[in-house]
C-alpha positions as CSV (number, residue, x, y, z in Angstrom):
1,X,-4.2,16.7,0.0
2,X,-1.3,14.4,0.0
3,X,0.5,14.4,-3.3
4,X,3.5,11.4,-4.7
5,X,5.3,11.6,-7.5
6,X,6.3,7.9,-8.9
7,X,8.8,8.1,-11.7
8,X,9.5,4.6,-14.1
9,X,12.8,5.3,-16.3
10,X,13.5,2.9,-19.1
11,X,15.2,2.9,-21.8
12,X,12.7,4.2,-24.1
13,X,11.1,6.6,-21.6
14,X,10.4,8.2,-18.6
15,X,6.9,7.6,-17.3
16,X,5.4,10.0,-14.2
17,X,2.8,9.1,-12.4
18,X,1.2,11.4,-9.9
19,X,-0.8,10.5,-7.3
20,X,-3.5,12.7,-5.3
21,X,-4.8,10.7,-2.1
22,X,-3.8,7.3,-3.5
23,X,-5.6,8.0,-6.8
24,X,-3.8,7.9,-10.2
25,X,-4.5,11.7,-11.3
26,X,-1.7,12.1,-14.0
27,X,0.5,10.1,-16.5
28,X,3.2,11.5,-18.3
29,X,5.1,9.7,-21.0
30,X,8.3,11.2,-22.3
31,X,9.5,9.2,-25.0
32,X,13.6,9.7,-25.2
33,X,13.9,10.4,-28.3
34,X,11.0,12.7,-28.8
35,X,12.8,16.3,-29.1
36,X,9.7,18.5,-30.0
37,X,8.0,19.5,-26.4
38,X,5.5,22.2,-25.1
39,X,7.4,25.4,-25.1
40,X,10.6,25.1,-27.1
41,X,11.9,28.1,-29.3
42,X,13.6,28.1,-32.9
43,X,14.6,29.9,-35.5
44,X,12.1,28.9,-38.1
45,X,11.6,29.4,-41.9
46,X,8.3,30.9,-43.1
47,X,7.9,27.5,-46.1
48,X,4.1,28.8,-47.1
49,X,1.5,31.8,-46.7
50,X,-2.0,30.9,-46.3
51,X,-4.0,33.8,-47.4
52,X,-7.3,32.0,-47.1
53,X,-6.8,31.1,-43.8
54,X,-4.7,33.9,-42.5
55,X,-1.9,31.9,-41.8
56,X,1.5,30.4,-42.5
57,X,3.3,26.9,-42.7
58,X,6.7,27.3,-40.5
59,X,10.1,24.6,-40.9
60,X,11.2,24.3,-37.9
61,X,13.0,21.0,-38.8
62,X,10.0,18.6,-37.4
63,X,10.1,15.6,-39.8
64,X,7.2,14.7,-40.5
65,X,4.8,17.9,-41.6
66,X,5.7,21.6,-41.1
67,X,3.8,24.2,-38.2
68,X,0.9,25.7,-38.2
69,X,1.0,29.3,-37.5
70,X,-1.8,31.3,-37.5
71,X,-2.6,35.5,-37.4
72,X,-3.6,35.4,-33.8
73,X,-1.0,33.9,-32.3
74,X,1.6,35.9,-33.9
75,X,1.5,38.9,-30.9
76,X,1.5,42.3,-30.3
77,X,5.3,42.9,-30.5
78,X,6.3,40.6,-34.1
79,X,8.2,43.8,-35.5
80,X,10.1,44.2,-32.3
81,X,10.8,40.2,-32.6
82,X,12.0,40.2,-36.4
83,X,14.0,43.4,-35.7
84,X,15.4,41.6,-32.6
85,X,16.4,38.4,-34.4
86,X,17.8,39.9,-37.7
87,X,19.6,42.2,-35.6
88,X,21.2,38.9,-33.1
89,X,21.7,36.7,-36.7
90,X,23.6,39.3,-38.7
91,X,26.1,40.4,-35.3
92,X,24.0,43.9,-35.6
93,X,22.2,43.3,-32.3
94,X,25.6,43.0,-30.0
95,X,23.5,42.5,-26.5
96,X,20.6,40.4,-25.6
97,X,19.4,43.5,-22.9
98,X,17.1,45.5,-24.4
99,X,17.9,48.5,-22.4
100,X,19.0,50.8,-26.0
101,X,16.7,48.6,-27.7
102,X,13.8,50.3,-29.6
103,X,10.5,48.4,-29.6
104,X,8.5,48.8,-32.4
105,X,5.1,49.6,-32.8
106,X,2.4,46.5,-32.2
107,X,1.3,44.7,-35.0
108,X,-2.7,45.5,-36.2
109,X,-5.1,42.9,-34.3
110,X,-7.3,42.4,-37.4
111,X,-4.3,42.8,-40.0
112,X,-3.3,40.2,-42.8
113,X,-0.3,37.2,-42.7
114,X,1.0,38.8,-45.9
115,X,1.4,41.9,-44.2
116,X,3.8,40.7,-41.7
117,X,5.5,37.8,-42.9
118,X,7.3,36.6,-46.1
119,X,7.7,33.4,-47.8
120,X,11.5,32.3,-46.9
121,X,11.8,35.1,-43.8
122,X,13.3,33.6,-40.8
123,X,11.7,34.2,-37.7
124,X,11.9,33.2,-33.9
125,X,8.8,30.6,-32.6
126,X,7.8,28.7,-29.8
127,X,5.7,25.4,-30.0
128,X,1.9,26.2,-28.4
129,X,0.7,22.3,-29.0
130,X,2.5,19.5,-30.2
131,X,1.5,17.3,-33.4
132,X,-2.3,16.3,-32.6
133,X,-3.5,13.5,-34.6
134,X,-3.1,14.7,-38.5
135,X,-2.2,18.0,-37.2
136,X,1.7,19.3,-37.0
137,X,3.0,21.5,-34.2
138,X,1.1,24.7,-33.6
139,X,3.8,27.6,-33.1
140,X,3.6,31.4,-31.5
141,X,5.5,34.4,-31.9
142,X,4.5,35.5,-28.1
143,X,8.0,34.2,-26.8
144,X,7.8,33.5,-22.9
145,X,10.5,32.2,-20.8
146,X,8.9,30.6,-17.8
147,X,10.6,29.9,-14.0
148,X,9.5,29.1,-10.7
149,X,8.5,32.4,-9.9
150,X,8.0,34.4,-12.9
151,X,7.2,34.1,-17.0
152,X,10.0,36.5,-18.5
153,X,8.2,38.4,-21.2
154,X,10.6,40.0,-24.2
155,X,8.9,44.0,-25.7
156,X,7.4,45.1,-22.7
157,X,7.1,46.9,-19.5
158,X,4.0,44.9,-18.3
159,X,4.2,43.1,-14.8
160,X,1.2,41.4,-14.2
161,X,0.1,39.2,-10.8
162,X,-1.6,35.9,-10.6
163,X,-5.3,36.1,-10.5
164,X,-4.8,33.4,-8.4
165,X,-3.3,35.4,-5.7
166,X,-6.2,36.7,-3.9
167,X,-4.7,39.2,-1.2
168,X,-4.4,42.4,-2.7
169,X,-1.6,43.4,-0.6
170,X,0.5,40.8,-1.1
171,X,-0.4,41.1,-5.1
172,X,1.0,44.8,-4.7
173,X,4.1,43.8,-2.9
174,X,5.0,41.3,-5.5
175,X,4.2,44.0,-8.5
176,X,6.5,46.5,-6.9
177,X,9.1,44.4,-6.1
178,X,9.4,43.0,-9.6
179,X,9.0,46.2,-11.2
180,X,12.1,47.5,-9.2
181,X,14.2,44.8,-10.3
182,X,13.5,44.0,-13.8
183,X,15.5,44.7,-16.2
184,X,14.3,47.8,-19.5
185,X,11.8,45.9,-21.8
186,X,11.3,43.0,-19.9
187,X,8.0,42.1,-18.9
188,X,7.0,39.2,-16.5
189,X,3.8,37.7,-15.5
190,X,4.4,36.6,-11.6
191,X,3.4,33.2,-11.1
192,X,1.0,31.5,-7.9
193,X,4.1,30.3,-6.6
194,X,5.9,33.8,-5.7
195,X,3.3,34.1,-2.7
196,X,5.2,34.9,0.4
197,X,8.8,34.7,-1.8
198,X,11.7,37.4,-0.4
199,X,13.1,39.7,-2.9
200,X,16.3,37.9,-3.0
201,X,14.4,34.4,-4.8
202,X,12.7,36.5,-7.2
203,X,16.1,38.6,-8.4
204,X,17.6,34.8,-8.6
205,X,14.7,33.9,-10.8
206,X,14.8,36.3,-13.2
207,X,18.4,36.8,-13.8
208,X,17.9,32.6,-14.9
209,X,15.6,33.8,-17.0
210,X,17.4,36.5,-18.7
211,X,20.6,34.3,-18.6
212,X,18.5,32.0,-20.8
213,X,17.1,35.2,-23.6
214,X,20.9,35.6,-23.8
215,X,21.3,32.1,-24.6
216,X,18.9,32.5,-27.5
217,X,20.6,35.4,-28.9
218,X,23.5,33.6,-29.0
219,X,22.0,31.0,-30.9
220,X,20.9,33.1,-33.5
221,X,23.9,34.5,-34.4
222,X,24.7,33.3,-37.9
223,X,22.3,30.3,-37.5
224,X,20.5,28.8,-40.5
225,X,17.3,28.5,-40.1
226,X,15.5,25.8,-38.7
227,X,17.1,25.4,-35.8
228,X,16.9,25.2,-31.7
229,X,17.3,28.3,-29.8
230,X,16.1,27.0,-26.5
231,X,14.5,23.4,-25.2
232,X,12.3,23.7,-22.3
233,X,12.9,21.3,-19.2
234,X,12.0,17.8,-19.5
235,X,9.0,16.3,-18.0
236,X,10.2,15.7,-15.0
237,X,11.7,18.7,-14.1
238,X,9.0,20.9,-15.7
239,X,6.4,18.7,-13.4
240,X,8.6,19.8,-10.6
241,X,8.4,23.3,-11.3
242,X,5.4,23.7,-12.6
243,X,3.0,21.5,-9.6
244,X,5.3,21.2,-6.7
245,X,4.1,22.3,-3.1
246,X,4.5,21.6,0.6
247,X,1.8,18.7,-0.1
248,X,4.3,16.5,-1.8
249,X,4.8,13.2,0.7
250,X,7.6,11.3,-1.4
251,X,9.2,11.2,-4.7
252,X,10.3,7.8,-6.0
253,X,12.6,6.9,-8.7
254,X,14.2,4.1,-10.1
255,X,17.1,5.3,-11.9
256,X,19.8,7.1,-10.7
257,X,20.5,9.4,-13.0
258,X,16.8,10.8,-13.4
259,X,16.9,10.2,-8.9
260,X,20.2,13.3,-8.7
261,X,18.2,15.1,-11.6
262,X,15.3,15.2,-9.4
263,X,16.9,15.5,-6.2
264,X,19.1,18.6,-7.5
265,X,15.6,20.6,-9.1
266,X,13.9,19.8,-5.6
267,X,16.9,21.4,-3.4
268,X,16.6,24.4,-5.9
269,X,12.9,25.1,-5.5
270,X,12.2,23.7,-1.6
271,X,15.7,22.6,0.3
272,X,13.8,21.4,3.5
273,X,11.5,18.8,1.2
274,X,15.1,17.2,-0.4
275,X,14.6,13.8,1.9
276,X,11.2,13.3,0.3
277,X,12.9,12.3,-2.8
278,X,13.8,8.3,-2.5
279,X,15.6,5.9,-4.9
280,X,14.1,2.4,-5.4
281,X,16.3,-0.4,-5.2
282,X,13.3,-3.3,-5.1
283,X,13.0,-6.7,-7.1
284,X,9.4,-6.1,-8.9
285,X,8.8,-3.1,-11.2
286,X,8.6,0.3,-9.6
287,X,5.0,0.7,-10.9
288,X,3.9,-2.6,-10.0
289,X,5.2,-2.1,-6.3
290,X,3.0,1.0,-5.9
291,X,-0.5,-0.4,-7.7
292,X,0.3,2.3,-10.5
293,X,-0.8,-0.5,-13.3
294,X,-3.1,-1.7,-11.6
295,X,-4.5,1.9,-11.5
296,X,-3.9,2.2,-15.1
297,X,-5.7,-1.2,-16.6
298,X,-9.1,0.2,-14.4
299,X,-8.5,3.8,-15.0
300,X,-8.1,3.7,-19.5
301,X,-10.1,2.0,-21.8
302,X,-13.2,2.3,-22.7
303,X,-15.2,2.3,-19.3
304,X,-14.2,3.4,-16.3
305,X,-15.7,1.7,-12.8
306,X,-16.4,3.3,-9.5
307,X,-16.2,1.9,-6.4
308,X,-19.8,2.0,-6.4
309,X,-20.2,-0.1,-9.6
310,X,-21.4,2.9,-11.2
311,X,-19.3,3.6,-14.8
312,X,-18.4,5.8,-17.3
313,X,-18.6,5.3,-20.7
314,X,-16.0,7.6,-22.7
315,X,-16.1,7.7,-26.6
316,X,-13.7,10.0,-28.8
317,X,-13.9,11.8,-31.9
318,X,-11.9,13.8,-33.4
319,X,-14.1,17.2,-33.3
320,X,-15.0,15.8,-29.1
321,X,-15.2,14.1,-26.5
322,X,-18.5,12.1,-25.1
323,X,-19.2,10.5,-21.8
324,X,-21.8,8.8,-20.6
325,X,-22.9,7.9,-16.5
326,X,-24.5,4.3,-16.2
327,X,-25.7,4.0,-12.2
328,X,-25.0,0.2,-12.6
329,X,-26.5,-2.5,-10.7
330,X,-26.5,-1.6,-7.2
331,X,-28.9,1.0,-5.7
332,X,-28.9,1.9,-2.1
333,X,-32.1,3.8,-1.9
334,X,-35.8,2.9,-4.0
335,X,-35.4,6.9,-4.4
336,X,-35.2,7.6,-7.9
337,X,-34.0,11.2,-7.5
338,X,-31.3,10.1,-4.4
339,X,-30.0,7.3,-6.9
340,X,-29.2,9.7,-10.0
341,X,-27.8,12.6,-7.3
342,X,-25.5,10.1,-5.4
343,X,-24.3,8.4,-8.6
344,X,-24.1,11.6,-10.4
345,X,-21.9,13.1,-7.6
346,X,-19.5,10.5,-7.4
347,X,-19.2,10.7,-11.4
348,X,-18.0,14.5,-11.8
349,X,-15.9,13.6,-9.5
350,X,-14.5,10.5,-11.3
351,X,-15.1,12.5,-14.9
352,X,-12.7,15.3,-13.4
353,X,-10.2,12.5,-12.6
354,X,-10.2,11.0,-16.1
355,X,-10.2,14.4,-18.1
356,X,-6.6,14.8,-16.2
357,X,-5.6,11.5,-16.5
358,X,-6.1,11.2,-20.2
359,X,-5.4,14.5,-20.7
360,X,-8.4,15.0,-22.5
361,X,-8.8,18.3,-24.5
362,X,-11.5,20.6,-26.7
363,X,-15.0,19.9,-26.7
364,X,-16.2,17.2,-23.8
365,X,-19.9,16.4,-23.0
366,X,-21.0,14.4,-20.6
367,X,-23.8,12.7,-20.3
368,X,-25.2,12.7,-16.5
369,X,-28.5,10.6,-15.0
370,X,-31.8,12.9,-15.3
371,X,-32.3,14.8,-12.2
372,X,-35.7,16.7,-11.5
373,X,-34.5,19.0,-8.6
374,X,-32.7,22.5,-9.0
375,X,-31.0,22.4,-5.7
376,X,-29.8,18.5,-6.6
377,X,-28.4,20.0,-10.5
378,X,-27.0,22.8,-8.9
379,X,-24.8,20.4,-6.0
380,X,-23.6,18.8,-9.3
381,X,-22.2,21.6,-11.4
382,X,-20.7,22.7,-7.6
383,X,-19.4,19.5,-7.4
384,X,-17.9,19.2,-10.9
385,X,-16.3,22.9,-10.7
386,X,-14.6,21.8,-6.9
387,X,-13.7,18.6,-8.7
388,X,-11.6,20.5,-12.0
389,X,-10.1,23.5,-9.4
390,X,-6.6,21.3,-9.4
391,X,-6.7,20.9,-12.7
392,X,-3.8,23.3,-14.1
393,X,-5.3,23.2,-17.8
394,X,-7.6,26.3,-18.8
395,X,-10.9,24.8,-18.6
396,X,-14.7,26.2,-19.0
397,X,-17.8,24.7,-17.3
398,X,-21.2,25.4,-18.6
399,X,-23.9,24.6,-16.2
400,X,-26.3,21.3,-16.7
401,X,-28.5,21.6,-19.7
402,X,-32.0,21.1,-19.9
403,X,-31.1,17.7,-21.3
404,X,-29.0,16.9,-18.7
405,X,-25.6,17.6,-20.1
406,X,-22.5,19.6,-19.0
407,X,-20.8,21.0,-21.9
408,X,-16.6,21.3,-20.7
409,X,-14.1,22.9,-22.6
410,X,-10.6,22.3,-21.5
411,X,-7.4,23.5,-23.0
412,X,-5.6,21.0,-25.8
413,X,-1.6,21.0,-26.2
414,X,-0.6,17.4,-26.4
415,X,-2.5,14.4,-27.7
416,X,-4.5,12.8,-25.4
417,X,-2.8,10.0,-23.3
418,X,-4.1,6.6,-24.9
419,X,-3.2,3.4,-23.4
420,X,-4.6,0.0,-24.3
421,X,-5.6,-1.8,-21.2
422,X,-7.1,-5.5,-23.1
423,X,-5.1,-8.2,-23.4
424,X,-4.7,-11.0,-26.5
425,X,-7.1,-13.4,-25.8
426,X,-5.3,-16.4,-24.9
427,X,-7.4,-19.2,-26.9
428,X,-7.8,-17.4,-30.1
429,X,-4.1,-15.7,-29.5
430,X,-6.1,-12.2,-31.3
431,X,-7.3,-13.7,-34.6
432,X,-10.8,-14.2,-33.1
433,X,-10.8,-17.8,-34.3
434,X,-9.9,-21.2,-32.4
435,X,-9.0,-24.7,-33.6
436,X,-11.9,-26.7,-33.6
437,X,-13.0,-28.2,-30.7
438,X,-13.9,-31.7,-31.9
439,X,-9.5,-32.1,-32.8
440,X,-8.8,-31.0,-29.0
441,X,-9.1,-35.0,-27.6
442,X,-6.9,-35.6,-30.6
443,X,-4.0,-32.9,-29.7
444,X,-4.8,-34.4,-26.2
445,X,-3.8,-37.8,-27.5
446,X,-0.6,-36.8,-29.4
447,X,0.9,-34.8,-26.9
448,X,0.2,-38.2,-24.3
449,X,2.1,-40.4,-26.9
450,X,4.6,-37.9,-26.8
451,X,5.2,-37.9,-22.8
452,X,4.9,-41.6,-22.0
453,X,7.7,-42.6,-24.8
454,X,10.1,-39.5,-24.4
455,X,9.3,-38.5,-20.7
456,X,8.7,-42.2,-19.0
457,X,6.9,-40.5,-16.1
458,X,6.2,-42.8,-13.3
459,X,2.5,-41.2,-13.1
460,X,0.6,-38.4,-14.8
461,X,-1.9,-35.7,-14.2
462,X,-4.0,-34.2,-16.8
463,X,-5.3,-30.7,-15.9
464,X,-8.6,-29.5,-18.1
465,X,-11.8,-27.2,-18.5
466,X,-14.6,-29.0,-16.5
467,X,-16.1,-29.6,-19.7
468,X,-13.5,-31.4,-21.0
469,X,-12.7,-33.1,-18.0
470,X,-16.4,-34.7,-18.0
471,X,-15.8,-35.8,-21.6
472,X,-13.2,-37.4,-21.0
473,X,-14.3,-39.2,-17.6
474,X,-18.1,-40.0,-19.5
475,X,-19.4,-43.7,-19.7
476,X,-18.2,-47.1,-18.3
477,X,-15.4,-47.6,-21.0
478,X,-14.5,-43.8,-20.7
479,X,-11.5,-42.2,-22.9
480,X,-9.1,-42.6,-19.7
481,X,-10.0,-45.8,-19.8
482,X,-9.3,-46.4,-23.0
483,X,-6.1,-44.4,-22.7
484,X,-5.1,-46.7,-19.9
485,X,-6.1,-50.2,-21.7
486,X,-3.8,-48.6,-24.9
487,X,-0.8,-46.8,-23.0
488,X,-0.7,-49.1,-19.7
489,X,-0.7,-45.8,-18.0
490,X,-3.1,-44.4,-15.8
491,X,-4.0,-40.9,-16.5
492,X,-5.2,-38.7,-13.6
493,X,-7.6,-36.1,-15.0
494,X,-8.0,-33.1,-13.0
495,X,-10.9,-29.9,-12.9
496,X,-9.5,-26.4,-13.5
497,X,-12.0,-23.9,-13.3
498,X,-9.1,-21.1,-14.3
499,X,-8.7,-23.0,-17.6
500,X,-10.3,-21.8,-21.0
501,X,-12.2,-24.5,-23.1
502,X,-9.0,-25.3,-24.9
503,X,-5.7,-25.6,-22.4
504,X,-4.7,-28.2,-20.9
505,X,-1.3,-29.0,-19.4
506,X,0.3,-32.2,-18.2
507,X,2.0,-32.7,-14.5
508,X,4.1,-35.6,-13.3
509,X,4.0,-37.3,-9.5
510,X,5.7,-34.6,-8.6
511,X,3.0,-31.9,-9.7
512,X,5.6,-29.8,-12.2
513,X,4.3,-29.0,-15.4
514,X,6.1,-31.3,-18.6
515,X,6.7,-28.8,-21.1
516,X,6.0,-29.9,-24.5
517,X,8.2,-27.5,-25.7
């Protein structure tokens, strides 16, 4: 599978698109100014307790509504975390190594938020989800520090292996390896891409890691509360380091700041791929040159076409998501059962596609055509499962109901990517209402008056609807005629299919366009 990474940098944002065998796949918008992302840490201030809910309201400085954090996500090792950063704020916690550092006991798994927290206690979080709709930020107190290679965890002496290493000897080699290395009461959680990695890239890894926990407790130290500890890597470079592989065929970018920013992450994490990443220099915009909008007015809105003319249908609420497979009006085969299976097979695929691309989250049905064969309803859930097996968001697939639905849940951290792809109409300009069409001929006669005294063009060429252009033309002692007998000027009137009911533009003998205007 080839992979390209297109990168659009304004001044309002960076936009990344990335592209899976010429398909859109991803889009990812990262406004400038937006300074609350996916994996930040800060000191926060416990504002509220919610008993009833077995929760608490955080201030971590976001604006518009204080985070959400709940029992659950508070982790095993809180009292190790409190003790940690009341110990780096008040100077009583010299070092950020935990070597002499005594972890506490783990928290109870069914306990209560007032038995762990305070109102008005500080305490160290990182953002799980960004704001979603009416909701704020949704915080942790499981702080993880991820890299290339590894997830640092703080409290523990766990090393655990990607399940999605499969060869047990290699997931051995890489347990041992980082258990020799690590550093007292840190854990780490190796990631897919330490396969194959030598001892020396992994050591290099972590000690970034654990530069970066020192960072934090540096931070704390008399800090006042809310505030930063740590920002995670912008989109870019997180894309880079979270999804990049031998597979990649070219980076572009069209600024050159965000071109050495990518070209310096890329020499860190694969030094032989470093020519892949180009810097585009050409007239038309960078996602225009490489069909990217295009891709984006047919991939967003409401529907969603297939190359076979079959479409998707995709509604949102705010509890889920609903889609809906139409065959549309082409069949190949008078085979009912062939119909709904080809149609249905090239729509998983397609449904995959869009849950990525929007970044669609929670609850999504989907609606497929009634098949009556168990062998055709089991090649679809196949096909759907293959279809979400890139998809780096923690996702469940319940096999086809009897109904004919496939129930997908799919991990939620951002808002879902929303992009309007209609356009203002241009007769009614959006208000849904047009001059009436009985004053057009009228307008038509003003704006003539206005040319022949003010323009004196030597001739003239009136470009209309069809309709209009038969009006106009209609009877022996026609309008043009008229016009002509009045003005003493012939007026060409010319057919434009491309024209709505209501334009109309004048040319001279040379065929520009007079501007009224």
């Amino acid at each position: 599978m080839e992979k390209e990474l297109i990168i659009n940098s304004n001044q309002k944002e960076v936009q990344l698109a990335l592209i899976e065998n010429n398909k859109l796949v991803e889009l990812h918008n990262q406004p400038l100014k937006n300074n609350l992302i996916v994996g930040d840490i800060y000191l926060g201030k416990v504002s509220k307790l919610l008993p009833g809910l077995n929760a608490a309201f955080v201030d971590i400085g976001y604006e518009k509504k204080h985070a959400f954090l709940h029992y659950t996500d508070l982790g095993p090792k809180l009292r190790s975390l409190i003790k940690f950063t009341n110990g780096a704020q008040t100077g009583g916690m010299p070092s950020h190594l935990l070597k002499d550092f005594q972890v506490e006991a783990d928290i109870n798994k069914k306990g209560k938020i007032g038995e762990v927290l305070k109102k008005g206690q500080n305490i160290l979080v990182q953002v799980l989800k960004e704001p979603i709709s009416t909701k704020g930020p949704r915080l942790c107190c499981e702080v993880t520090i991820a890299g290339r290679y590894v997830v640092l965890t703080p409290f523990s002496n766990i090393v655990a292996v990607s399940k999605k290493i499969t060869n047990d000897d290699e997931r051995e080699r890489l347990s041992r390896l980082i258990e020799s290395i690590r550093p007292k009461n840190f854990g780490f959680i190796v990631r897919t891409a330490s396969e194959g990695k030598r001892v020396a890239e992994l050591h290099e890894d972590i000690s970034e890691l654990v530069a970066k926990w020192e960072k934090i407790h540096q931070q704390l130290f008399q800090t006042q509360a809310p505030a930063k500890c740590l920002s995670e890597l912008n989109k870019t470079k997180s894309l880079i380091r979270d999804f990049w592989d031998e597979s990649f065929a070219k980076v572009v970018v069209n600024d050159k700041k965000v071109y050495e920013e990518v070209s310096t992450e890329i020499t860190k994490v694969a030094p032989s791929k470093k020519d892949v990443v180009k810097l585009y220099k050409g007239p038309r915009p960078i996602f225009d040159q490489y069909g990217i909008t295009k891709q984006i007015k047919a991939s967003f809105g409401k529907t969603a076409t297939m190359a076979s003319g079959a479409y998707l249908v995709i509604e949102n609420t705010e509890a889920m998501h609903v889609i809906d497979v139409n065959s549309g009006p082409k069949m190949v085969s008078n085979d009912q059962e062939t119909n709904a299976l080809r149609v249905n097979i090239e729509s998983a695929e397609e449904v995959a596609r869009q849950l990525r691309l929007r970044d669609i989250g929670g609850i999504i049905i989907v609606d497929f055509i009634d098949m009556k064969k168990q062998e055709n309803k089991q090649a679809l859930f196949n096909t759907i499962k293959e279809a979400m097996s890139t998809d780096n968001a923690r996702h469940t697939i319940l096999p086809l109901s009897k109904f004919g639905l496939i129930q997908i849940t799919r991990e939620r951290v951002r808002p879902a990517v929303e992009i309007s792809t209609a356009e203002k109409c241009p007769v009614c300009r959006g208000t849904g209402k047009v001059n009436a069409t009985i004053l057009l001929i009228d307008e038509i006669k003003r704006d003539l008056e206005f040319i022949i005294k003010s323009h004196r063009p030597k001739k003239l060429n009136l470009q209309v609807h069809p309709f209009v252009a038969a009006y106009l033309k209609k009877g022996f002692v026609s309008i043009q005629v008229k016009w002509w007998r009045k003005y003493q000027k012939w007026v060409t009137v010319k057919e434009n299919v491309n024209y709505n009911l209501m334009k109309y533009v004048f040319f001279d003998g040379n065929e520009d366009e007079i501007r009224l205007n």
